[in-house]
C-alpha positions in Angstrom: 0.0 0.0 0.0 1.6 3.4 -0.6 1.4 6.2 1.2 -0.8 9.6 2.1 0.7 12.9 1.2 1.3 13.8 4.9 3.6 10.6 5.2 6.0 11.8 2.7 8.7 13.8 4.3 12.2 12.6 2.5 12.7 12.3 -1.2 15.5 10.0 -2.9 16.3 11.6 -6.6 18.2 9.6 -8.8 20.3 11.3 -11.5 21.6 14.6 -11.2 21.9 16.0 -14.5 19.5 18.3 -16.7 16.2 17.1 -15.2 17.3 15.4 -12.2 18.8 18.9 -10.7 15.5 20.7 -11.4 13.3 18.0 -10.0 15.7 17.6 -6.8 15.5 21.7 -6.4 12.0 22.0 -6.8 11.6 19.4 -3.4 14.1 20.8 -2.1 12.3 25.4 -2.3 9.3 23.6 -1.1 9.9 21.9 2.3 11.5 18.6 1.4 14.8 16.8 2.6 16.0 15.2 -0.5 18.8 13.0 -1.2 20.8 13.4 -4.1 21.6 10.7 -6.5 24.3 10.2 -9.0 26.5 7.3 -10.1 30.0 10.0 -10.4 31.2 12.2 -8.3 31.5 14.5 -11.2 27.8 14.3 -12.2 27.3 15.2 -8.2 29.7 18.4 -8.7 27.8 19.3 -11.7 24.2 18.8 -10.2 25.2 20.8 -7.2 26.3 23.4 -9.7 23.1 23.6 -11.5 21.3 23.6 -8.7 22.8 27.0 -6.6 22.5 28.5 -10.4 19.0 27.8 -10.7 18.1 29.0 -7.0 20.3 32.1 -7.8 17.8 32.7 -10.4 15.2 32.4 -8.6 16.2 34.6 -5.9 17.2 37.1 -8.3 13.7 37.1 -9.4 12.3 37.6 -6.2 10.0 34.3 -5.9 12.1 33.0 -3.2 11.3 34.3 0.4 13.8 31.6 2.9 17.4 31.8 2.8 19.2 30.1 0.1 21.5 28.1 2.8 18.3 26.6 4.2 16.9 25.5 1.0 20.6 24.2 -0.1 20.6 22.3 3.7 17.9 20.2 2.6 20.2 18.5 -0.3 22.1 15.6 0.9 24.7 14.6 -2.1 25.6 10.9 -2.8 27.0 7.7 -4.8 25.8 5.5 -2.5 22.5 4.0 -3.8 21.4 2.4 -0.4 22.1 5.7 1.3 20.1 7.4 -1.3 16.6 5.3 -1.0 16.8 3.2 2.4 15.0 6.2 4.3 12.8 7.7 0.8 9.1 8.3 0.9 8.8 8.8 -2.7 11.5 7.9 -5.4 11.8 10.2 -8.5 14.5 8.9 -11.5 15.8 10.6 -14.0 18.6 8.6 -15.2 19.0 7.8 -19.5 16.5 7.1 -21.6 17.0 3.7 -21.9 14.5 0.7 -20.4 17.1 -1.8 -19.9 19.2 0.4 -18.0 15.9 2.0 -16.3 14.7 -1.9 -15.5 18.3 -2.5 -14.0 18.2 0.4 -11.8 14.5 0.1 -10.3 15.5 -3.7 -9.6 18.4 -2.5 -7.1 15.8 0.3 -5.9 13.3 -1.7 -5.2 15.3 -4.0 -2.7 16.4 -0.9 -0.9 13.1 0.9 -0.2 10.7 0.8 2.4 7.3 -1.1 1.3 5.4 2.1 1.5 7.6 4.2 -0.7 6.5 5.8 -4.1 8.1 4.9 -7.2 8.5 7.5 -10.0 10.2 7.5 -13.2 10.6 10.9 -14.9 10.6 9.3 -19.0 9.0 11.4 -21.5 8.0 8.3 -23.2 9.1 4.7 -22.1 6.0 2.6 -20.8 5.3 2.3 -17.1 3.9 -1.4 -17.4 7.0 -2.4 -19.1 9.2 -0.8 -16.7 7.6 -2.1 -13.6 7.0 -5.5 -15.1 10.6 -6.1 -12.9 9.1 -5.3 -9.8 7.8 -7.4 -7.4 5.4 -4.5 -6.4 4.5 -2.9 -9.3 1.2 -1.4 -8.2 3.4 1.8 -6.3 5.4 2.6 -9.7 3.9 5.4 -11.6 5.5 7.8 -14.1 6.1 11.4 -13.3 7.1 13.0 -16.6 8.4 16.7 -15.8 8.6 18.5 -19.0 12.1 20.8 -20.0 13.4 23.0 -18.4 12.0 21.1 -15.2 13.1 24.3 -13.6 10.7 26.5 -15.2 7.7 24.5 -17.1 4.5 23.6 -14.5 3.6 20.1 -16.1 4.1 17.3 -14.7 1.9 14.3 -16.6 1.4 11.3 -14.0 0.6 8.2 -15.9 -0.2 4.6 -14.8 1.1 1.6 -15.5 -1.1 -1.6 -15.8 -0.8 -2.8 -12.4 -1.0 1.0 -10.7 -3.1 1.9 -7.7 -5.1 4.7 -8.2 -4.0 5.7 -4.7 -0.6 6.2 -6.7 -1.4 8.2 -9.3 -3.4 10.2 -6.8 -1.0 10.9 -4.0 2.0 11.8 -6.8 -0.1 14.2 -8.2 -1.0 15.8 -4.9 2.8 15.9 -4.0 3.8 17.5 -7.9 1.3 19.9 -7.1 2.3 20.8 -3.8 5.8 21.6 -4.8 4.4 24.2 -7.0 3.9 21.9 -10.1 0.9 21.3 -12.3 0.3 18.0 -12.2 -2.2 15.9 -14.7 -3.0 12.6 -14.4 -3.5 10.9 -17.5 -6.5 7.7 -17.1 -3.9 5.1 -19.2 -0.7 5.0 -20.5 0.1 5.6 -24.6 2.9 5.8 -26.3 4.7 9.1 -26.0 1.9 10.1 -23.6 0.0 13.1 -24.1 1.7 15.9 -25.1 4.4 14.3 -27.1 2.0 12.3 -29.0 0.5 16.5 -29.9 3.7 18.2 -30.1 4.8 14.9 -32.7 1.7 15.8 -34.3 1.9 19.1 -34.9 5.8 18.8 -36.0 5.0 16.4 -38.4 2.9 18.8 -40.1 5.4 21.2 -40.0 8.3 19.8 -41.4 6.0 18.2 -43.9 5.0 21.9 -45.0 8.7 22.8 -45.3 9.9 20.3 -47.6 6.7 20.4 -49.9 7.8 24.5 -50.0 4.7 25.2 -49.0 6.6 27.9 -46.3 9.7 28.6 -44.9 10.9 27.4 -41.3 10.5 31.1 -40.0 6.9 31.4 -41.4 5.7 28.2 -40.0 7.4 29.3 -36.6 6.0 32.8 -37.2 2.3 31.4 -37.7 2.3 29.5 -34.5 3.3 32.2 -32.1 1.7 34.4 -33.4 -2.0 32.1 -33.5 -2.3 29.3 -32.3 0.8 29.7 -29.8 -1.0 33.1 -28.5 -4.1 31.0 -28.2 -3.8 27.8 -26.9 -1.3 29.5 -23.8 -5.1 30.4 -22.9 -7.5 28.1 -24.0 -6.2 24.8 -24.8 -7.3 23.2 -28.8 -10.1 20.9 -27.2 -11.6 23.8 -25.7 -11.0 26.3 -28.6 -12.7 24.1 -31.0 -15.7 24.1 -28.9 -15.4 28.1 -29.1 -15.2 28.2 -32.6 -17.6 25.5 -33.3 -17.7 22.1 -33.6 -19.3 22.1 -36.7 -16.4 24.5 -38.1 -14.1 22.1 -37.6 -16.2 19.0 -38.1 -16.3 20.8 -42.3 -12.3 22.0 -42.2 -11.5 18.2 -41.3 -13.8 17.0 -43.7 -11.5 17.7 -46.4 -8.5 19.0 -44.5 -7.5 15.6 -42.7 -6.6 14.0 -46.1 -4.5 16.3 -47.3 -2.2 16.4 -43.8 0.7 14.7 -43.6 0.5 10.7 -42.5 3.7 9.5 -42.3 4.2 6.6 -40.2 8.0 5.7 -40.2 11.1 7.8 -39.4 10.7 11.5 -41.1 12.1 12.0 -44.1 12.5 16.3 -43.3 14.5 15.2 -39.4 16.4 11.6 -41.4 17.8 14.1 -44.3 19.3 16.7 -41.4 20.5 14.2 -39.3 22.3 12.4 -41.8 23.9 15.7 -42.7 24.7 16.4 -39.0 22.3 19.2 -38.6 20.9 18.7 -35.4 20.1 22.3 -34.3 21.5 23.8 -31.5 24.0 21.0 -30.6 26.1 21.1 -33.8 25.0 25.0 -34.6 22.6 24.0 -37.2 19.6 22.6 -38.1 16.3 24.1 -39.7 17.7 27.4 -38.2 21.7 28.9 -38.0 22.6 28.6 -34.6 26.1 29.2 -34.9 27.8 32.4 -32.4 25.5 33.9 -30.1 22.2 32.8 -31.9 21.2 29.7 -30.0 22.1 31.4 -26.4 20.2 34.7 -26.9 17.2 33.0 -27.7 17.8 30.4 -25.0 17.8 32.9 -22.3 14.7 35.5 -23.8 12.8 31.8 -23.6 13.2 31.1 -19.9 13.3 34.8 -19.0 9.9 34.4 -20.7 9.0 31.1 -18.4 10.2 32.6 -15.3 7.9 35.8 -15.7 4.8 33.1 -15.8 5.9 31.4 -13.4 6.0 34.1 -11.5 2.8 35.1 -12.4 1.4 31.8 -11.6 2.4 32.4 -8.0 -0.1 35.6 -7.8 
């Protein structure tokens, strides 16, 4: 049986890089003792890193009242598994994108843990029945999918597994919430989720209208943000379909839906930069030039941008 919220008081955090930091921080600003997970002393070094630069920020932007030093006290830092999860209330991972590797992990986990911990994995699409088929009690595993930068972006989707408790899925997203999250429990698991399966969606439209020349990357870019971007930061597409009219859209898709891109395998717009090692921001190019100061400038007007919601999310 897992848990109620009020029994949680010390989170274990596996992984310290990009996500792992965040998610660790995040417990950390809102009350929690966490323990710090990472297989290198270096990755340690570097999550401790991320984490006073991210508080920093915070502070800087005036949304944190307490003294950094007690929010920092709260952070235990360790290569010690055992130490890590023995004492933990609620597990969150956020190790590589890889099952095996994730399978191999939650195996060790699970013969550490208390029976009444919380199991989360934060995978932005890797199934939660086939990672805690491993377990021998799979019905306290759930996935907790913080979106990037964990730092700065509110959702958090909780999805089930097969063999998960509702009392799971409920008490995780009571806790995501309570550390300032936006938490969404989904009723089943698919692949990819929710909002990759739309953001795959929508990019597979869009690359599709780039290399049939229908518009450039910057136009297709441009008519987002400036529509549906605008919009849907509002009133999400479910809802502004129902504003517009059901029957509106019921005629656009009548003919529209055929004419949309339906590719099914790997995408031939991403396959033909890849192969030319245009990955975007990584290797200074992609659909954009991201070469000199490009990629940072935007980089940093996007999560100045994310911190002033958040921010106004807290009034």
């Amino acid at each position: 049986m897992t848990m109620e919220l009020t029994g949680i008081k010390e989170i274990a955090n596996i992984g310290a890089g990009t996500m792992g930091h965040a998610i660790a921080l995040q417990f950390a600003m809102n009350g929690y003792n966490v323990k710090v997970y990472d297989r290198q002393q270096t990755g340690l070094q570097r999550g401790e890193e991320l984490i006073r630069h991210d508080l920093k920020t915070f502070m800087d932007a005036g949304m944190i009242t307490e003294k950094p030093e007690e929010i920092l006290n709260r952070l235990t830092y360790t290569t010690d598994l055992t130490a890590a999860c023995q004492n933990a209330d609620f597990v969150i991972e956020s190790i590589i994108e890889n099952e095996e590797i994730k399978k191999s992990v939650w195996t060790e986990i699970e013969k550490i843990v208390k029976e009444s911990a919380i199991l989360a994995t934060n995978t932005s699409g890797l199934s939660p029945t086939a990672l805690q088929s491993v377990l021998q009690h799979p019905e306290r595993f759930v996935v907790a999918h913080f979106w990037n930068p964990a730092q700065l972006m509110p959702l958090v989707e909780v999805v089930p597994g097969k063999k998960t408790t509702q009392e799971t899925v409920d008490v995780t997203v009571k806790l995501m919430n309570k550390v300032g999250k936006h938490a969404v429990p989904l009723k089943k698991e698919a692949l990819g989720f929710v909002g990759n399966r739309i953001q795959l969606a929508v990019l597979r439209e869009a690359f599709h209208i780039i290399d049939e020349g229908i518009a450039s990357p910057e136009a297709v870019d441009d008519i987002v943000k400036y529509s549906l971007g605008r919009r849907w930061n509002l009133v999400g597409p479910v809802a502004s379909a129902d504003l517009g009219g059901l029957d509106v859209f019921k005629n656009i898709s009548s003919y529209l839906y055929a004419d949309l891109a339906n590719e099914t395998g790997t995408d031939p717009a991403l396959a033909k930069k890849v192969s030319q090692n245009e990955l975007g921001l990584k290797t200074g190019k992609g659909f954009f030039d991201w070469q000199g100061d490009a990629g940072k400038k935007i980089v940093k007007q996007r999560d100045q941008a994310l911190l002033d919601q958040l921010k106004d999310d807290q009034k």
